[in-house]
N, C-alpha and C positions, 0 to 999 in steps of 0.2 A: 293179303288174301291170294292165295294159290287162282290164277286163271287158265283157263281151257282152252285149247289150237287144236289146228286140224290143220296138215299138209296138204301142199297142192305141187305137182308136178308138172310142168310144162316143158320139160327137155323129151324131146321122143328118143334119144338113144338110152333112157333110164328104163324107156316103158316096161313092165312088167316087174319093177322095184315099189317098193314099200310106201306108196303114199296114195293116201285115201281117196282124193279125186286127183283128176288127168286134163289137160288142155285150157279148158274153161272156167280162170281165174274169176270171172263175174256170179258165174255160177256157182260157183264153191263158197263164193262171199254172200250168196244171198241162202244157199240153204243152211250154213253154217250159222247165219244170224235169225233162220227161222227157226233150229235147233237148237238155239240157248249157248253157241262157242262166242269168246271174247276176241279173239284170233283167229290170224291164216298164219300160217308157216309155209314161205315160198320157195319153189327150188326153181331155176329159171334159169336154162342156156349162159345168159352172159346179164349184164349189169343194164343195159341197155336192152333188152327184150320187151320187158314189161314196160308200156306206156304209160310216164308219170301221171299224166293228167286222169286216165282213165283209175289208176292207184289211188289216186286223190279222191276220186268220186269216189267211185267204191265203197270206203274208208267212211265217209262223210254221209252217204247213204243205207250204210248197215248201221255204223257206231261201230265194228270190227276195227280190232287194228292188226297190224302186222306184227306177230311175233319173233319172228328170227326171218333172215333166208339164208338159204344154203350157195356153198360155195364146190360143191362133188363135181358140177357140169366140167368145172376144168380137168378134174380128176376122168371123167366117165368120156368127155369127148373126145379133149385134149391132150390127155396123158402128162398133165402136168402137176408137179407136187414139189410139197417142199425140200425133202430128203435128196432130188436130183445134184450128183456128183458136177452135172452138167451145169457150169454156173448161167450161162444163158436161160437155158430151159428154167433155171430155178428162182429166174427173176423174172420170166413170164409167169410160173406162179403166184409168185408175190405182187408181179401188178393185178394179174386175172383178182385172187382176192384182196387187193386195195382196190378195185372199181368197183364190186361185189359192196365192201363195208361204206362207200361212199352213198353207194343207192341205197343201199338197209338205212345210214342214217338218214337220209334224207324224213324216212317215215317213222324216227326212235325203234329202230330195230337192229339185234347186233348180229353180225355174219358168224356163220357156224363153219369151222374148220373138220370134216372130217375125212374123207377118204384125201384128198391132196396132202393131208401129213406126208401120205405114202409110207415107205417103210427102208429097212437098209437092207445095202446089198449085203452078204455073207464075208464074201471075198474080201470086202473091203472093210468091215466090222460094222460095231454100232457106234462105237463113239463120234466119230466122224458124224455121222448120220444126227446124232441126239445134238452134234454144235451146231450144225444148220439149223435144225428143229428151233432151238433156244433162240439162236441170231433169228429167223423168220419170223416166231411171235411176241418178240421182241420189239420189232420192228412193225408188224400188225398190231400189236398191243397200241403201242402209241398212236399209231394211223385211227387207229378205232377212236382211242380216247380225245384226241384231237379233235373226231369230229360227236364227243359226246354219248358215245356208245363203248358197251364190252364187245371185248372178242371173246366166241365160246370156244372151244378145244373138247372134240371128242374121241375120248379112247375107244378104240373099237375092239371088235375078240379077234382071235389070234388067227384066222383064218382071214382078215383083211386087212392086217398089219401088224409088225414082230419090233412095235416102236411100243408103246402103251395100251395093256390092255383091262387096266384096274385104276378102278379112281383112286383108291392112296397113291398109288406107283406116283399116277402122272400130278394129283396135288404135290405131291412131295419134289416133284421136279419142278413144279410150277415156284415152289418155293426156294428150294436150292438155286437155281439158277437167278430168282429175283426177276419173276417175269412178272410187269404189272397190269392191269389190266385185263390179264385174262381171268377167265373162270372154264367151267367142263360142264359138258354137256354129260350127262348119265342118263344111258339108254338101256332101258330094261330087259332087251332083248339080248344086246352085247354081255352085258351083266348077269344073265340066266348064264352065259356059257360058262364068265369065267371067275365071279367072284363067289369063293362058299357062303358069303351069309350076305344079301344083298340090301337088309338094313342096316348092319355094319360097316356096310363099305360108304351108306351115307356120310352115319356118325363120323366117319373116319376124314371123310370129302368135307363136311363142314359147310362152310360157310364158299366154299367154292364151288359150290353148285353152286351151278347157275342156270340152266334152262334142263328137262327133262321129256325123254320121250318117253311116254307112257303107255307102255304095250303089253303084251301076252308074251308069254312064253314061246310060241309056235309065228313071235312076230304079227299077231292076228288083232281086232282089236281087244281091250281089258274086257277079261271073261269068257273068251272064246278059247281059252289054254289054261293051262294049272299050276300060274305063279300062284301065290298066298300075299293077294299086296295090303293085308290092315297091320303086320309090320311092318312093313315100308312103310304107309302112311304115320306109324306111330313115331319111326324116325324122322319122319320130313318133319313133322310136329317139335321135336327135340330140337331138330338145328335150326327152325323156325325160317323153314325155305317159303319166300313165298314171292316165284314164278310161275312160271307157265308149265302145264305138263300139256305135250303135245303128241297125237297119232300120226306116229308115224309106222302105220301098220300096212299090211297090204289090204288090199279091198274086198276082201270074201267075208258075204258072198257078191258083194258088189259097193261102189262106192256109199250111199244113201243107208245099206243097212246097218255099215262099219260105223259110218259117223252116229249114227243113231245108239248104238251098243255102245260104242264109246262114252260117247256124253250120259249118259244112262248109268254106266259104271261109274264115270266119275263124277256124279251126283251123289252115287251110294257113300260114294268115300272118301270125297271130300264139302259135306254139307253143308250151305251156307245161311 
């Protein structure tokens, strides 16, 4: 059964990105659990930010669980990613998200890799760029699966990285190179820019989907822009995806109405 998330953002140097509430992780758990979400999807500074115990309640006092968290803060604060030519810098990445996948498992939640892919230099080409890529999730694959969890991998459009921006591409990479463990995130918003048929690029993803942001067109939440998503739904159907679709939208006209419009839309279209 496909279940329902809703992001929550607690890095202030994100503020004004794409996720539905801001600061107040308790809060977001309890109107999200008065709303009818199954999920939180958290983006949080560092691994160590969020107070386990207070997680634990949380969790235990909604029936919510934790759907993914994000790994961007190293990207968004730190400027660290895995693409860095700089081998120091690019094993500060790789630990940043190895403490990241260690706190997600703590709760069955797997860490989502997306802007620390980063991207390559020109100068330097891509290949170089695409064997770190490989060697890093290679490497977080197993760190993940060790502790019982996926690693997701998400292609983003071409305007925040010149690494993967199509789920065939990056499935097809995911396979050539014999990464295990991973799967991709397909983000509806990345996917408006750059795939022409965005039920096709499911079919095509398969069975490597693995977590989904489920959004509008304009990034806003479902319904507020002019995807057509009862073909997408009819593919998720086909490849018999059945994770989580999460908002990761911005909050207009403010957090409470996005979440409400959300869960609304995806009642319509995913009925249970």
């Amino acid at each position: 059964m496909i279940r329902f998330a809703v992001t929550v953002s607690l890095v202030e140097q994100a503020r004004g990105g794409p996720f539905v509430y801001w600061d107040d992780l308790a809060a977001a758990f309890h109107e999200a659990k008065e709303l009818g979400y199954d999920a939180i999807e958290i983006f949080a500074p560092t691994a160590t930010h969020v107070d386990r115990t207070e997680l634990r309640q949380l969790i235990q006092d909604t029936g919510l669980q934790v759907a993914a968290v994000g790994t961007g803060a190293g990207m968004v604060v730190h400027q660290l990613h895995l693409c860095d030519a700089d081998e120091s810098r690019r094993n500060k990445a790789i630990g940043f998200i190895s403490d990241i996948i260690e706190w997600g498992a703590e709760f069955n939640a797997p860490a989502i890799i997306g802007s620390m892919q980063g991207r390559f230099d020109k100068a330097e080409g891509k290949e170089a760029s695409l064997r770190r890529l490989s060697d890093a999730l290679k490497t977080l694959g197993k760190h993940a699966g060790d502790r019982g969890v996926p690693l997701i991998y998400e292609p983003l459009n071409r305007y925040e990285t010149n690494l993967f921006n199509k789920l065939a591409d990056a499935a097809e990479f995911l396979k050539q190179e014999k990464i295990e463990n991973v799967v991709l995130l397909a983000d509806l918003f990345h996917m408006n820019i750059e795939e022409s048929n965005l039920a096709d690029a499911f079919r095509a993803a398969g069975k490597l989907t693995g977590h989904i942001h489920f959004v509008d067109s304009n990034r806003q939440a479902a319904g507020f822009g002019h995807l057509d998503f009862e073909p997408i739904v009819e593919a998720l159907n086909e490849i018999g995806y059945d994770g989580y679709i999460s908002a990761e939208a911005f909050p207009i006209p403010d957090p409470s109405a996005t979440a409400r419009q959300t869960i609304k839309r995806y009642r319509e279209l995913f009925p249970r």
